[in-house]
C-alpha positions in Angstrom: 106.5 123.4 108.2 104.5 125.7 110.4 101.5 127.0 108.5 101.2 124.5 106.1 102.0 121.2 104.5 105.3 120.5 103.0 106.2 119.7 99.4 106.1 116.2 99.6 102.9 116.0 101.9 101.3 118.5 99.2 102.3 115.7 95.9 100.5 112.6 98.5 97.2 114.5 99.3 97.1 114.8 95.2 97.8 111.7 94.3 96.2 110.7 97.4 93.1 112.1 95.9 93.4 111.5 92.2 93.6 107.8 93.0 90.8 108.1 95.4 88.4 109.9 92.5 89.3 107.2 90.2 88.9 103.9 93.2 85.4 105.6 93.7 84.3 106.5 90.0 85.2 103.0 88.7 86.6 101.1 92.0 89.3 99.6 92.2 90.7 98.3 88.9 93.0 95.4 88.4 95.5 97.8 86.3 95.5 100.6 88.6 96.4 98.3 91.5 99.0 97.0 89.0 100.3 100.4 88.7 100.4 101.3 92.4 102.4 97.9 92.8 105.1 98.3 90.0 105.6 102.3 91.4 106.1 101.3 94.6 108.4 98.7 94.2 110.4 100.7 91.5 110.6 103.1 94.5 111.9 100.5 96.7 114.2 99.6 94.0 115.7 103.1 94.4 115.9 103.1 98.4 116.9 100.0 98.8 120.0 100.5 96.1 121.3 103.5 97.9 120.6 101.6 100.8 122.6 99.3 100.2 125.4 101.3 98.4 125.6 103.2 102.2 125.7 99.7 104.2 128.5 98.1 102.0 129.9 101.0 99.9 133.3 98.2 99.2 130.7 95.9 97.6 128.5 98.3 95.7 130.8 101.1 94.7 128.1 103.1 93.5 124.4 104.0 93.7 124.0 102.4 90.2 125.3 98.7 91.1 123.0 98.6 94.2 119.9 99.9 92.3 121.0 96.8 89.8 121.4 94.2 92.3 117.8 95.5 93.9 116.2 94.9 90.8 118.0 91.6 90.2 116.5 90.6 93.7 113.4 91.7 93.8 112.8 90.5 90.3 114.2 86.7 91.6 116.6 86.9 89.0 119.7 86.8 91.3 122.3 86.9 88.8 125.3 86.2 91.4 127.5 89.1 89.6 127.4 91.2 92.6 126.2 90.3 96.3 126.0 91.8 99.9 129.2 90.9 101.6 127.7 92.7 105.1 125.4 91.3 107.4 123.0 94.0 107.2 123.2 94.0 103.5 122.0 90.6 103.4 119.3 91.3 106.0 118.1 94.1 103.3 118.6 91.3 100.9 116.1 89.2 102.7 113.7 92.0 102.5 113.7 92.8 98.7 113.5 88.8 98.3 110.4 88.2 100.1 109.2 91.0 98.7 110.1 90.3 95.3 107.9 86.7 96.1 105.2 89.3 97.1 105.1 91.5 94.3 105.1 88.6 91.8 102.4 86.5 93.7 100.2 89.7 94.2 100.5 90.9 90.6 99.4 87.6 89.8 96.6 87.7 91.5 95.4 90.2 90.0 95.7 89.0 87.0 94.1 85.6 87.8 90.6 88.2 89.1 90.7 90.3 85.8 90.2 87.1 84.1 88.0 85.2 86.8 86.1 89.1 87.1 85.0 88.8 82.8 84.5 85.2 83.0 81.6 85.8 85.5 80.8 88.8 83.9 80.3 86.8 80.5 78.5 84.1 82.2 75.9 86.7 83.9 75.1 88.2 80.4 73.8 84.5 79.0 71.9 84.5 82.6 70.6 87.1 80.9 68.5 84.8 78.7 67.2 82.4 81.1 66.6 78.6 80.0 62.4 79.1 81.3 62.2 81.5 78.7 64.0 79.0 75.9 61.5 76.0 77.2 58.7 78.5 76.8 59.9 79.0 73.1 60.0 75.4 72.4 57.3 73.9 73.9 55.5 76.9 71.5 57.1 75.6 68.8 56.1 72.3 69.8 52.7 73.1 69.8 52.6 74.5 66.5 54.1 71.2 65.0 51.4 68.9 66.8 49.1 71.3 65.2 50.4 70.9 61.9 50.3 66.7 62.5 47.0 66.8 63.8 45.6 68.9 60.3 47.9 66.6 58.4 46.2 63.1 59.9 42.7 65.1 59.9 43.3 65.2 55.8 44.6 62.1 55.8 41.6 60.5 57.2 39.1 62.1 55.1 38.3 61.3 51.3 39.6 64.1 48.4 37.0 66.0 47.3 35.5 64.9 44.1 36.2 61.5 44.8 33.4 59.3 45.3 34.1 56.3 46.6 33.2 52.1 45.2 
C-alpha cells in the first residue's frame, strides 16, 4: 500500500515488538518460545488443511477434514481415517510429518533446559555457601572442644581444693 504499511504488516511490527520487549526485559523464556511454537504450528495446521483440501478436494471434501488430517499428522498420530490420495498431497504430507518430529523434539527441548536451567540455578545458590567457609566453622568449633579437653585434663591433674593429701 503506497504510503504506508498494510493491515497485516501493521499486526507483525506489534507483535514483532511486544515479543521483542518481553525477549529483552526477561530474555527468552522457555514458555514464550513454547508459545511462539504451538501458534505457529496451529497456523500451519490451518494452511496446510486448506492446502490440502485445494490439492485433493475428492479426498478432503472440505476445509474441516484437511485441517483434521493436519493435525493428526503433525501431531504423529496418523490415524489412517483419511489420507492424501495425490502426489502433491503426500509431498505436503511429508512436510507436516517432519515437522511434526520437529515441533515435538524442539518443544522438548525446551522443556529438558527449563529443568536443566533451575537445576543449575539451585546448585549456584548452595555455591552460595562455600565449603571454606563451613571448614572455617568447624575447625572453630574444633578448637573450642580441645579447649574444653585441655581445662578438663588441667582439673584432672590437679588435687580438689581442701584436700590434702597422705
Amino acid at each position: 500500500m503506497p504510503g504506508g504499511e498494510g493491515f497485516w504488516m501493521k499486526d507483525a511490527s506489534w507483535v514483532e515488538r511486544r515479543v521483542r520487549r518481553k525477549v529483552d526485559r526477561k530474555g527468552l523464556r522457555p514458555s514464550i518460545a513454547a508459545w511462539m511454537i504451538a501458534i505457529a504450528w496451529i497456523g500451519a495446521i490451518i494452511v496446510f488443511g486448506i492446502l490440502e483440501h485445494l490439492i485433493d478436494p475428492e479426498t478432503f471434501d472440505n476445509v474441516w477434514l484437511g485441517m483434521w488430517w493436519a493435525t493428526e499428522t503433525v501431531t504423529t498420530v496418523g490415524y489412517g481415517d483419511t489420507v492424501p490420495e495425490q502426489t502433491s498431497g503426500r509431498l505436503v504430507a511429508a512436510v507436516l510429518m517432519i515437522g511434526g518430529l520437529s515441533l515435538f523434539s524442539v518443544i522438548t527441548g525446551i522443556i529438558t533446559s527449563a529443568f536443566v536451567t533451575r537445576a543449575q540455578a539451585d546448585r549456584s545458590s548452595d555455591a552460595s555457601d562455600p565449603p571454606e567457609s563451613k571448614l572455617d566453622q568447624v575447625l572453630a568449633e574444633l578448637e573450642d572442644v580441645r579447649g574444653q579437653l585441655s581445662r578438663l585434663q588441667t582439673d584432672e591433674d590437679s588435687p580438689p581444693p581442701g584436700d590434702q593429701g597422705p
